[in-house]
C-alpha positions as a Markdown table, in Angstrom:
| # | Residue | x | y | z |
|---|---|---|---|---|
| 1 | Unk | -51.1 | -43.2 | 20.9 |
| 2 | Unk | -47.7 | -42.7 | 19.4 |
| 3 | Unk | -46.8 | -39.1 | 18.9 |
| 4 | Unk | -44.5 | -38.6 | 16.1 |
| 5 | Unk | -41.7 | -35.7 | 16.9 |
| 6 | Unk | -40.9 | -34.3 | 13.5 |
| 7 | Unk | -37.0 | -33.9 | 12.7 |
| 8 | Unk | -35.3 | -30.7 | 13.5 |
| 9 | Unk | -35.4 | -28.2 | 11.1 |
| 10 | Unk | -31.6 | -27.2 | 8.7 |
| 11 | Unk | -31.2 | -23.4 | 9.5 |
| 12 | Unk | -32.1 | -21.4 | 6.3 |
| 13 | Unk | -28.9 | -20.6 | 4.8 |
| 14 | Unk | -29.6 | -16.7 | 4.0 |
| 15 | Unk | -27.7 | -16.3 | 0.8 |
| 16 | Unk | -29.6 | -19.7 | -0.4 |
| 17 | Unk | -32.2 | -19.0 | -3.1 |
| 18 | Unk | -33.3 | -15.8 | -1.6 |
| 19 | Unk | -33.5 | -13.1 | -4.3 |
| 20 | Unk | -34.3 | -10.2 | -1.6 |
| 21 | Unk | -30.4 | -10.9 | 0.2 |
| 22 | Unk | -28.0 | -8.4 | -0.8 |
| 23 | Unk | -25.8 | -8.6 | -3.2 |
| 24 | Unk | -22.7 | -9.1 | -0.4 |
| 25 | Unk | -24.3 | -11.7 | 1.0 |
| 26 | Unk | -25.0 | -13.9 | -2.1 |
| 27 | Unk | -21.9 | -13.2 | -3.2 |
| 28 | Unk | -20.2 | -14.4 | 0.1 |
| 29 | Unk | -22.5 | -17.8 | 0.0 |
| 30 | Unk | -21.3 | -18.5 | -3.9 |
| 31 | Unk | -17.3 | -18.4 | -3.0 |
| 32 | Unk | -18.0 | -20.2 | 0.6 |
| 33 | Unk | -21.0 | -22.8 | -0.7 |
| 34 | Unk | -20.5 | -23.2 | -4.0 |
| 35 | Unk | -16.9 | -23.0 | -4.1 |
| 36 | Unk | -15.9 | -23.8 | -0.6 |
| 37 | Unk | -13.5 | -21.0 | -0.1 |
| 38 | Unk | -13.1 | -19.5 | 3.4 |
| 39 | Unk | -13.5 | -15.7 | 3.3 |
| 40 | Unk | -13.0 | -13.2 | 5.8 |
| 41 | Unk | -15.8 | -11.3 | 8.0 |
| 42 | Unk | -16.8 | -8.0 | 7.0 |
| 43 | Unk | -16.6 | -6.0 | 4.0 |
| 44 | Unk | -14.6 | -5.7 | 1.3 |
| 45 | Unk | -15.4 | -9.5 | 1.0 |
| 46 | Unk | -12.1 | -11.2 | 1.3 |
| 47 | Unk | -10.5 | -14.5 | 0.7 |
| 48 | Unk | -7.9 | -16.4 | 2.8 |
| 49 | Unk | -4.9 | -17.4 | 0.6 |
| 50 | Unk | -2.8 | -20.3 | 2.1 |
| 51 | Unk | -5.9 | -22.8 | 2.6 |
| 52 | Unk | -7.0 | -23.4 | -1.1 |
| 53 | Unk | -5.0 | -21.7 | -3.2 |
| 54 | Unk | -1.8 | -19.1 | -3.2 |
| 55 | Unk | -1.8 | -16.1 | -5.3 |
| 56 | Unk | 0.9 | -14.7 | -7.8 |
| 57 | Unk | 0.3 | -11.0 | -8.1 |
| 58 | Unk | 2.0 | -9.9 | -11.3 |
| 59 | Unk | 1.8 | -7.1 | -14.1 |
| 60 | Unk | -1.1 | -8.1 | -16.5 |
| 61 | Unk | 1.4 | -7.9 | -19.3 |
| 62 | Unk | 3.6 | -10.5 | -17.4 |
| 63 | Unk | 0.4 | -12.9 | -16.4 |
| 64 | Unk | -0.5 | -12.7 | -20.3 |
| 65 | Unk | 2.5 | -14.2 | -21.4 |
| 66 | Unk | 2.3 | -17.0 | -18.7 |
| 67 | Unk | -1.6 | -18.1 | -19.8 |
| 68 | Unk | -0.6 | -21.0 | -21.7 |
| 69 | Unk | 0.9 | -22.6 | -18.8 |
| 70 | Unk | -2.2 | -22.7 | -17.1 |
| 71 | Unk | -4.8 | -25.7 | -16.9 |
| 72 | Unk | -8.1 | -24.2 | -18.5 |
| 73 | Unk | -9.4 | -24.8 | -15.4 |
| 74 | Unk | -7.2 | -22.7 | -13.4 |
| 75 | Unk | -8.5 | -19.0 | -11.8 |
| 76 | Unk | -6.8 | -15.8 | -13.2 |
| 77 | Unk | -8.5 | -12.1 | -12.0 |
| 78 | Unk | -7.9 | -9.0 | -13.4 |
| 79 | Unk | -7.3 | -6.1 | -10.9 |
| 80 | Unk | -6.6 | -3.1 | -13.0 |
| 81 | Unk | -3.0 | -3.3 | -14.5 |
| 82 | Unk | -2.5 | -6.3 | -12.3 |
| 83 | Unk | -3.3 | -10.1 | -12.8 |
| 84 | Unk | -3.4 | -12.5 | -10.1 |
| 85 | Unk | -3.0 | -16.0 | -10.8 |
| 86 | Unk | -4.4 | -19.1 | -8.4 |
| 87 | Unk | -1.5 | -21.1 | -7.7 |
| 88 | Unk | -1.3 | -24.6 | -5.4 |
| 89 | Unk | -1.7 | -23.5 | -1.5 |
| 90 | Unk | 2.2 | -23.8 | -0.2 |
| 91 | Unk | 3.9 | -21.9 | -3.6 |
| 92 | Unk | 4.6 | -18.8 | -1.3 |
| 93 | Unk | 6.8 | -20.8 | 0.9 |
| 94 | Unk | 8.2 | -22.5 | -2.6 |
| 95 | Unk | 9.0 | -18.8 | -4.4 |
| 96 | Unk | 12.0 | -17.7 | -2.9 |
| 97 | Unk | 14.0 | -20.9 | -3.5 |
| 98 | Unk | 12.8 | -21.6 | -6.7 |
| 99 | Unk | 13.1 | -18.1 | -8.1 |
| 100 | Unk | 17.0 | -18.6 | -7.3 |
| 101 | Unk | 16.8 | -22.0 | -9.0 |
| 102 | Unk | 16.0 | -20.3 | -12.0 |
| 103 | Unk | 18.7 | -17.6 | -11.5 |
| 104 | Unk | 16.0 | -14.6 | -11.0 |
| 105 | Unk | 16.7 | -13.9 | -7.8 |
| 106 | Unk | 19.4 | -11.0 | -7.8 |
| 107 | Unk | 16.7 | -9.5 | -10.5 |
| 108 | Unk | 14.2 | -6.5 | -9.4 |
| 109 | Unk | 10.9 | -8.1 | -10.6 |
| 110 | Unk | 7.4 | -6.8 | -9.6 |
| 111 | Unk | 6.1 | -10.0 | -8.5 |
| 112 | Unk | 4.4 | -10.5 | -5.4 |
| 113 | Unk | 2.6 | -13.7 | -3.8 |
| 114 | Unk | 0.2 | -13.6 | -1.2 |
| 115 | Unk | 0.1 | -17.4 | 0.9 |
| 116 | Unk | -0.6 | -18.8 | 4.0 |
| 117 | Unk | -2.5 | -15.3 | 6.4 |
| 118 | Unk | -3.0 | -13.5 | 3.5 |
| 119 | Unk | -6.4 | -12.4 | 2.5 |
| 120 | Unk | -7.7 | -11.2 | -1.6 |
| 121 | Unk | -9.8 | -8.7 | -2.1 |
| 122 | Unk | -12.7 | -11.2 | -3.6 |
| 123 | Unk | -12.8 | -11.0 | -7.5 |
| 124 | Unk | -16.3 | -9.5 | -8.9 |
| 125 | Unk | -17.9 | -13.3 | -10.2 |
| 126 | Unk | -18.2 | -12.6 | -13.6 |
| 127 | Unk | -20.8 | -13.7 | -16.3 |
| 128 | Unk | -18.3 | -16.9 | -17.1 |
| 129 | Unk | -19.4 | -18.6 | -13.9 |
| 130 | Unk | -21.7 | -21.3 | -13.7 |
| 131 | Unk | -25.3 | -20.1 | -15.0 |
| 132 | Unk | -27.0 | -20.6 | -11.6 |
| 133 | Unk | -25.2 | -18.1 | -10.4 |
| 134 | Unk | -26.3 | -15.6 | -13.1 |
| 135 | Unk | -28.2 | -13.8 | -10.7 |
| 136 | Unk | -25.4 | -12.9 | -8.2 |
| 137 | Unk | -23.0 | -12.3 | -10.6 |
| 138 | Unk | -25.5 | -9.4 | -12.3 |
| 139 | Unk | -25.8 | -8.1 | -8.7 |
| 140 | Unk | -22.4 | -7.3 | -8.5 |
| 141 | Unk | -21.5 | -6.1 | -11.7 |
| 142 | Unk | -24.2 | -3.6 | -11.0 |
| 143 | Unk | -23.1 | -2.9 | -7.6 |
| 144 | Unk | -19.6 | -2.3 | -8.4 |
| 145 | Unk | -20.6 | 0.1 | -11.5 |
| 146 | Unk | -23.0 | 2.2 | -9.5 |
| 147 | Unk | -20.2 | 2.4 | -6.9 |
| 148 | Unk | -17.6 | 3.6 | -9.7 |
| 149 | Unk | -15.4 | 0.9 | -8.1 |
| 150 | Unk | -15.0 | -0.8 | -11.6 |
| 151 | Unk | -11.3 | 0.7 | -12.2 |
| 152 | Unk | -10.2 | -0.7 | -8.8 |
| 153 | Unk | -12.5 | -3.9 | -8.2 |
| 154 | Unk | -11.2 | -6.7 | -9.8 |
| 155 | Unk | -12.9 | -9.8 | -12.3 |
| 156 | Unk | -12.6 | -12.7 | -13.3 |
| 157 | Unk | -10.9 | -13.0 | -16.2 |
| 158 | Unk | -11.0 | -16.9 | -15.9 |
| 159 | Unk | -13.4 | -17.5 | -12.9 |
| 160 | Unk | -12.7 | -20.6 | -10.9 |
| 161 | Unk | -15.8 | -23.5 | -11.6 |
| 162 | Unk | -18.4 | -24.9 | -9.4 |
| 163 | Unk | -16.9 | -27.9 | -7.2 |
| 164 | Unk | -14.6 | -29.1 | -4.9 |
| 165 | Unk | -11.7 | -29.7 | -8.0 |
| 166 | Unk | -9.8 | -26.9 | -8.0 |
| 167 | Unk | -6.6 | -27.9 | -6.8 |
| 168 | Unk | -6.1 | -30.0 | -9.6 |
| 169 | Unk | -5.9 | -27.7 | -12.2 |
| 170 | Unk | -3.8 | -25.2 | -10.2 |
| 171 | Unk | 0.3 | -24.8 | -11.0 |
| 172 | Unk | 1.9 | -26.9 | -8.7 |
| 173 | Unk | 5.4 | -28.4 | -7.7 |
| 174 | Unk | 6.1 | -31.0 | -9.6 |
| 175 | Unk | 7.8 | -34.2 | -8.7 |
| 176 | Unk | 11.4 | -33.8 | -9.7 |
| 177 | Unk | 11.1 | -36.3 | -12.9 |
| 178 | Unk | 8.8 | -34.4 | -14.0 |
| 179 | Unk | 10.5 | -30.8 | -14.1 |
| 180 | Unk | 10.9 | -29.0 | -17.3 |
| 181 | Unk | 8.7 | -31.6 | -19.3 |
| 182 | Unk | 5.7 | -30.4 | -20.9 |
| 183 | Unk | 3.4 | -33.5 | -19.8 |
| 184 | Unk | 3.9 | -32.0 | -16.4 |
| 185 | Unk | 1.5 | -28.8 | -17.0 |
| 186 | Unk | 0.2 | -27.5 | -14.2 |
| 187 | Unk | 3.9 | -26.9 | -13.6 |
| 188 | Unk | 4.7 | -24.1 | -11.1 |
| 189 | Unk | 8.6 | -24.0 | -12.3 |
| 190 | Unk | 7.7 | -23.3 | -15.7 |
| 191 | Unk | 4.7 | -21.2 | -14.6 |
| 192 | Unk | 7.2 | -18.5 | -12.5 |
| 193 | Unk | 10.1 | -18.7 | -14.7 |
| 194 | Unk | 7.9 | -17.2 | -17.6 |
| 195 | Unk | 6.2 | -14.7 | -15.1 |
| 196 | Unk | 9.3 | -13.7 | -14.1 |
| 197 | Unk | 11.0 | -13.5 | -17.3 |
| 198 | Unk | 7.8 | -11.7 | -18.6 |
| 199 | Unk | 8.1 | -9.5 | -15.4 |
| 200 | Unk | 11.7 | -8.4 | -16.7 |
| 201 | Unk | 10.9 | -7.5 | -19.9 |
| 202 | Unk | 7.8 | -4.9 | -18.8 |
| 203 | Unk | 10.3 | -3.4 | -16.5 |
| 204 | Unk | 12.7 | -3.1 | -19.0 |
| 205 | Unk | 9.9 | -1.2 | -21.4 |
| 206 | Unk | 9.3 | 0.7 | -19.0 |
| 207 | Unk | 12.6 | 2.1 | -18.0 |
| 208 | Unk | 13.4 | 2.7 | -21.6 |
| 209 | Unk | 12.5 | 5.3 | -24.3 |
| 210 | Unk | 13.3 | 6.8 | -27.4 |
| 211 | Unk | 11.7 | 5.6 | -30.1 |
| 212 | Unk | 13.7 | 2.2 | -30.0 |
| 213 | Unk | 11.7 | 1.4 | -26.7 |
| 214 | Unk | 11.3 | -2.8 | -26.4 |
| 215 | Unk | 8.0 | -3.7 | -26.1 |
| 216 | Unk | 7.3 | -6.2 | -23.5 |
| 217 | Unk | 6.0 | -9.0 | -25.9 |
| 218 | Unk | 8.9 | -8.7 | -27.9 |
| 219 | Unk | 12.3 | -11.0 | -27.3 |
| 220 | Unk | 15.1 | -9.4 | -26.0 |
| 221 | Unk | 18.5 | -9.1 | -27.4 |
| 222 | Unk | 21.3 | -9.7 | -25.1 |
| 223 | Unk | 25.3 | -9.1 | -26.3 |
């Protein structure tokens, strides 16, 4: 008689369907499963920059004024009066250069870009997110409110969508044809030169006062 050897069995994934993991854990298992993003071990839950995506780390007044040269597609999180913007994995190496392209490198800007052996502190998933993942993203809201972390923790102001297509909605180099034409959105030149220009003005508010003070979504008038 022919005994029949059942199949191994998949090892339960513990952040999979399980309603009694913590809220860390399910939290990890959306961003590494559903999203495919490699995070860091331990806690704060952290995300490797340089593999998927880089990160431009800007004031949120600066990132406001560069939304429209984002894919709808493409990741922004709040973190307090800072927004970080997913960019294509490879634009730290890319900043330096093209900042001087675009004659803002002798310029003090408070931009910063985290890239390849970085890590980001992993946004709170917020209630944007795809609706199976209602359940985690509660957990966490409520997690970060009971810890009073809220001020300091950030969200997702647009959070990234389920699958394996992110990188094409993220600002990327373009091919050089394509540079300064607006079929070429995602377009990382245009992207940084309006961050950075953005960037100058709120540091320009800021130094000044009186009650002339620029506000930072207003143009400036240079002699």
């Amino acid at each position: 008689m022919t005994s029949t050897v059942p199949l191994p069995r998949r090892p339960v994934d513990p952040g999979a369907g399980d309603h009694t993991a913590g809220p860390d854990a399910r939290v990890r298992h959306w961003y590494e499963n559903d999203l495919g993003w490699p995070t860091v071990p331990g806690l704060p839950l952290r995300l490797r920059t340089g593999v998927r995506f880089d990160v431009l780390d800007v004031p949120a007044e600066a990132g406001a004024g560069a939304l429209r040269h984002l894919a709808p597609g493409s990741p922004v999180a709040l973190r307090g009066g800072r927004m970080e913007l997913l960019v294509a994995a490879g634009s730290a190496e890319e900043l330096p250069g093209l900042l001087d392209w675009l004659e803002w490198g002798a310029v003090a800007l408070d931009l910063r870009v985290l890239g390849a052996g970085g890590t980001l502190e992993a946004p709170v998933p917020s209630a944007g997110a795809d609706a199976v993942q209602r359940a985690v993203l509660a957990d966490a809201a409520q997690r970060a409110t009971a810890a009073g972390g809220v001020q300091g923790a950030a969200v997702w102001l647009r959070p990234p969508g389920p699958g394996s297509g992110l990188e094409a909605s993220l600002p990327a180099m373009p091919t050089m044809p394509a540079v300064g034409r607006e079929g070429s959105v995602p377009d990382l030149v245009r992207l940084v030169d309006t961050v950075a220009a953005h960037c100058h003005r709120v540091r320009l508010w800021r130094a000044c006062a009186g009650p002339n003070a620029c506000r930072p979504d207003q143009p400036l008038a240079f002699s």
